[in-house]
N, C-alpha and C positions, 0 to 999 in steps of 0.2 A: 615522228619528229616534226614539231612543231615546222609551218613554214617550207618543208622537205620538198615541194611539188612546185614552188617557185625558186628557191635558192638554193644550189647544189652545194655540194660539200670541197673546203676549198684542202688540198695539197700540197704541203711543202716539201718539195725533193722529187727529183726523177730520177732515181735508183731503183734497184730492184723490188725494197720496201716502198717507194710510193705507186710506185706503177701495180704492183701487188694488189694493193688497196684500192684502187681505182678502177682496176678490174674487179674484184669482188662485192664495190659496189656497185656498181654497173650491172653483175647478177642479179641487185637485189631491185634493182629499178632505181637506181639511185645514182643522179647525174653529181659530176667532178669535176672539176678547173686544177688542171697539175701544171704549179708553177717552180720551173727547174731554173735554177740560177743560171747555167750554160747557155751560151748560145746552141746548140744542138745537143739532143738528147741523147747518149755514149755510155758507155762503162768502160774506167780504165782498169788494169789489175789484167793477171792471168787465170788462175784455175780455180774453182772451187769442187769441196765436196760436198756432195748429198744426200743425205742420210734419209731410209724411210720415211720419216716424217717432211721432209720437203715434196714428197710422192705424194703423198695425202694430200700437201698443199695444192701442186701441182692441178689435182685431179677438182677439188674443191674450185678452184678459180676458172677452172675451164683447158689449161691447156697441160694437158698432162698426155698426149700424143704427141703434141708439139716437142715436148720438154724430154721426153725419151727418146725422140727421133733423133737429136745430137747429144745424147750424153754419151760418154763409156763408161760400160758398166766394169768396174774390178773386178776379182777373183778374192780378195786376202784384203787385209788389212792389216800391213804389217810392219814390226819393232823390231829395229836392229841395232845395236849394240855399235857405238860409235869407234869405241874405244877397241874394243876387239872383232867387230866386223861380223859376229855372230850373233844368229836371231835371237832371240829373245822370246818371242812367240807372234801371233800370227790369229788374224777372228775370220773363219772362213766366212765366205760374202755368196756363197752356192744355194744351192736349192735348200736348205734346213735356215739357212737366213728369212730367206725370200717368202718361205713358207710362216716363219715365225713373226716376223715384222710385214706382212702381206705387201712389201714393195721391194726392191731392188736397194742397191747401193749404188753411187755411180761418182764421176766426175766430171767437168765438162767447165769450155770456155766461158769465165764471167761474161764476155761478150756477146759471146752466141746465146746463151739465160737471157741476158736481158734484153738482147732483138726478140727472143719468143713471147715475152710480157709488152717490148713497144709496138710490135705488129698487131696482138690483139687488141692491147687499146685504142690503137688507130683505127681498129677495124668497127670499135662501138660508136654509135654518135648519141651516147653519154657521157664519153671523157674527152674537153677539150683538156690539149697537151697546147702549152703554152712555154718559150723560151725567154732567156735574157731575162726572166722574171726572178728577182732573188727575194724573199723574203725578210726583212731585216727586224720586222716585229705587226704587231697588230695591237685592235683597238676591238672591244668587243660590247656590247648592250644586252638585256633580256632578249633580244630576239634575232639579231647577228653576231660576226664578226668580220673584221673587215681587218686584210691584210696589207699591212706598208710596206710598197718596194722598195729597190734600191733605186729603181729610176723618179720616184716620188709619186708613181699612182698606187690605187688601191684597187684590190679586188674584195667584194662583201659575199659572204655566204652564210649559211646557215653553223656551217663547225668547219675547225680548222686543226687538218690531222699533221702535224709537223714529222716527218719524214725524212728530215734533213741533214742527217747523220749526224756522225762524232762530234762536230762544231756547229750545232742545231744553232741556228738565231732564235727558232721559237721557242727551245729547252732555256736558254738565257734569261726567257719571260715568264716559261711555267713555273723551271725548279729553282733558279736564279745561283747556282753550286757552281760558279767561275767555271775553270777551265777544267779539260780531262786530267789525268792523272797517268805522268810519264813511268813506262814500266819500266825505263833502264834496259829492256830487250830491243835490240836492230834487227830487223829484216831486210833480204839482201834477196830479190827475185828475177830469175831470168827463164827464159823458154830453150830449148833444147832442139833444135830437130832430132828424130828417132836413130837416123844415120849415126849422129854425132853421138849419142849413147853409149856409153859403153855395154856390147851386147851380152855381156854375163848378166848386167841389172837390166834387162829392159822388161821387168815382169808388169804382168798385169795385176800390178797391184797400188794401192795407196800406201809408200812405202816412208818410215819413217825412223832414221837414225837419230838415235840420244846421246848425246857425250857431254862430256863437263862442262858446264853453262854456254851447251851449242846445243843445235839439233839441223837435220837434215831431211826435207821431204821431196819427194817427188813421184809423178804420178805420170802415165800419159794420156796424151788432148787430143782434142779434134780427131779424131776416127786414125789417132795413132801415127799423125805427121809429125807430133812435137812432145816433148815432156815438161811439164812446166817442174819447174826447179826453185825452192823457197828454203834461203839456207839464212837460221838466225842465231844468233849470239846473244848471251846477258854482258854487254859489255858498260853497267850504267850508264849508258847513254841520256845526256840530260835535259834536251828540248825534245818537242816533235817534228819529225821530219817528214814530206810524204813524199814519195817517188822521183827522189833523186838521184841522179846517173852517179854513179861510182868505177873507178875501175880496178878490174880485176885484182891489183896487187892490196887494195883496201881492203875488197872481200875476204881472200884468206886469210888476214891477220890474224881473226877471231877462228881460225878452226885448224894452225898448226900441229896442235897435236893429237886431234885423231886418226884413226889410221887411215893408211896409204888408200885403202880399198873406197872409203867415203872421202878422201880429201881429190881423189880423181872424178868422182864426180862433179864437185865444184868447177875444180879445171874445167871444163867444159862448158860451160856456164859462159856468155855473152851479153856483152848490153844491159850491166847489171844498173837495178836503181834501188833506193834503199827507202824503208821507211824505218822508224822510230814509234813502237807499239802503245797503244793509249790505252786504258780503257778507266770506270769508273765506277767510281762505292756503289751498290743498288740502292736506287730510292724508290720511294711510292709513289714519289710528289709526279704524276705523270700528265694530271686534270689540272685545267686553271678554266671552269665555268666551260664556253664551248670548246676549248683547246685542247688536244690531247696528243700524247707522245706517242710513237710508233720504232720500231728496228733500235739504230743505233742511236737514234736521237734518246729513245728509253731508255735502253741496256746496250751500251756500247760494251764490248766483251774482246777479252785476247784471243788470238786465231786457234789458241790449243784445242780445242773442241770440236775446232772445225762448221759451227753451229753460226756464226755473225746471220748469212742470207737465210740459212732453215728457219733461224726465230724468228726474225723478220719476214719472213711469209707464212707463219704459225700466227701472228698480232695480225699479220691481213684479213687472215681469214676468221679468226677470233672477231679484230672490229667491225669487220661486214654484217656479220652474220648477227652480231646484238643490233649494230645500227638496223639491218632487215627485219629482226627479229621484234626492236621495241620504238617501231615506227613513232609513235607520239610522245615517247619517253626519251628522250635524246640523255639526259640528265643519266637516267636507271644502265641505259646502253653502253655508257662511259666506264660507269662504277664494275658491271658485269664483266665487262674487259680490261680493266686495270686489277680487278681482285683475282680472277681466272690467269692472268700474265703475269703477272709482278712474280709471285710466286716460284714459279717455273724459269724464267727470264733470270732471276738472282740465282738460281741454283748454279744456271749454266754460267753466268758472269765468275760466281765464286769460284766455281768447281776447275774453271778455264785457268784460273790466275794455279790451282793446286797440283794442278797437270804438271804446267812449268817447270815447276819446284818439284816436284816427287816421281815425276818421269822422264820428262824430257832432257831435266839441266844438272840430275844430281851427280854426286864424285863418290869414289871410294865405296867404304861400306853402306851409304846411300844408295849409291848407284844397286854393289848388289844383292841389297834387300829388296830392292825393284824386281830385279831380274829373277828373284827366287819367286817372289810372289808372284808377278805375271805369269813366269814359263807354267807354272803348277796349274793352271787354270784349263779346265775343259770348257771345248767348244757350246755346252751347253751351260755352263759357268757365265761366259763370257755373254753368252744372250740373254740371262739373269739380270747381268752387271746394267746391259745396255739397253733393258724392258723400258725403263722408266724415262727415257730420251728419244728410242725410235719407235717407239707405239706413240708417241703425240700428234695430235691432230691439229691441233689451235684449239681444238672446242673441250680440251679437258686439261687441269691441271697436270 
């Protein structure tokens, strides 16, 4: 990479996708400048999962002891029947997993994930982490670019990985496709302590009820003090919304009439805030000369896959490893990881939006054509279905 040994690579976003990349460059000797619009560098949000391939990731950027030290790992991965409160079926997550997709399953606080990616950046002195710095667009020549803040200075680097999520400023400038695309789905999130549970559900599972344009997940956190609780409705909802307080008597509106056994675990539920789900068309346009898209700023995707942080540290370790890989080709290193992601990235963006629709939200004979087809599926079926998702690395389609 032309230039790469005076001017580091500059960073839009301190999320789990920038800090990702910042460590994986950093592996490669390749210094960073991450500029996080926040005044301090945080993750809001409760639980997320993670599927083998975030293990790979994990292990690939360096902290994959750190990264298993606080997750929990599940038993099941499992569908339950909203409307009548019976499973459905169930992907065991045991040793024939573990052995099939060579990593674990787990879950674990988005907070605590992304202190284990701030602490190792802080710990390199090749990423300076930089706050209060928001990116609003850049300006770029044959041989840099140079990023415009909000406060009116710039910072100039050699390339500039935008990282910025759902409302990228730097996607605005690469693909210039306006705003996201409102799915009409609400989500309604609150944390649980394990007490509070009701102790007939308190499995070790990633558990997930479907009912008529609702569905119900919950899992537990933090080494089993809490349950995070993510309950969402198709209610065409028509702006976005992100992380607003709601209470309680809002949330059940949308989930009346499923049964009593899933409508209690709502009750329980506290401190509810809501968002309004986005996500958008796949494109290719990800390259504008040194600029290049990353996580959700690329493939902003619906939660149904559970995949938004996996693929964004699947693209981290993908862009490290060409930028490592094509030192004086910066140009060739872009194409290599836009043509290797894009691909993979639209699958999980489509496939998320078909989940919705043909699992999670449908009615009637819908619903149980679902349930015929799921329940029928053997365990070694089900590792088949999910070869093509949790065998990924970042380094293959």
């Amino acid at each position: 990479m032309a230039g790469a040994s005076t001017q580091p690579v500059l960073i839009a976003g301190g999320g789990i996708g920038g800090l990702a990349v910042a460590l994986g460059l950093a592996q490669k000797g390749i210094r960073s400048i991450l500029l996080e619009k926040a005044a301090a560098l945080g993750e809001i949000g409760a639980g997320i999962q993670l599927g083998p391939n975030a293990f790979h990731a994990f292990d690939y950027l360096g902290v994959g002891e750190a990264a298993r030290n606080m997750a929990v790992y599940v038993d099941h991965l499992r569908l339950m029947d909203a409307m009548t409160a019976k499973e459905i079926c169930h992907v065991d997550l045991g040793e024939a997993f573990r052995g099939r997709f060579g990593n674990p399953y787990a879950v674990v606080h988005r907070g605590d994930l992304h202190g284990v990616f701030l602490k190792a950046c802080r710990d390199s002195d090749l990423i300076d982490l930089r706050v209060s710095s928001e990116v609003v667009g850049y300006d770029q020549d044959g041989s840099s670019v140079a990023t415009r803040l909000a406060s009116g200075d710039r910072v100039t680097g050699s390339l500039l990985i935008g990282a910025d999520g759902l409302w990228s400023n730097v996607r605005k400038q690469v693909a210039g496709d306006g705003k996201p695309r409102v799915s009409g789905h609400t989500t309604y999130r609150s944390v649980i302590p394990t007490e509070r549970m009701p102790e007939d559900l308190r499995w070790n599972a990633a558990t997930l009820w479907a009912g008529t344009k609702c569905h119900l997940v919950h899992y537990p956190l933090s080494g089993w003090k809490v349950f995070n609780l993510v309950v969402t409705c198709h209610n065409d909802a028509p702006e976005p919304v992100a992380g607003k307080p709601v209470p309680e008597a809002e949330v059940m509106r949308g989930f009346a009439h499923i049964h009593e056994r899933a409508l209690d675990i709502i009750r329980h539920g506290t401190n509810w805030k809501l968002w309004v789900l986005c996500d958008r068309d796949p494109t290719e346009r990800w390259i504008d000369g040194r600029v290049v898209l990353l996580g959700d700023a690329a493939h902003p995707m619906l939660q149904y896959f559970a995949q938004g942080a996996c693929q964004a540290m699947e693209d981290a370790v993908c862009l490290s490893h060409m930028l490592g890989s094509h030192a004086s080709d910066h140009a060739g290193a872009l194409e290599k990881y836009r043509s290797l992601r894009f691909p993979r990235t639209a699958r999980v963006q489509m496939l998320s939006r078909a989940i919705g629709e043909h699992i999670y939200h449908p009615s009637g004979e819908h619903a149980r054509l679902r349930n015929a087809i799921m329940s029928a599926k053997s365990q070694e079926e089900w590792y088949g279905d999910l070869a093509w998702l949790y065998g990924g690395t970042g380094l293959k389609g």
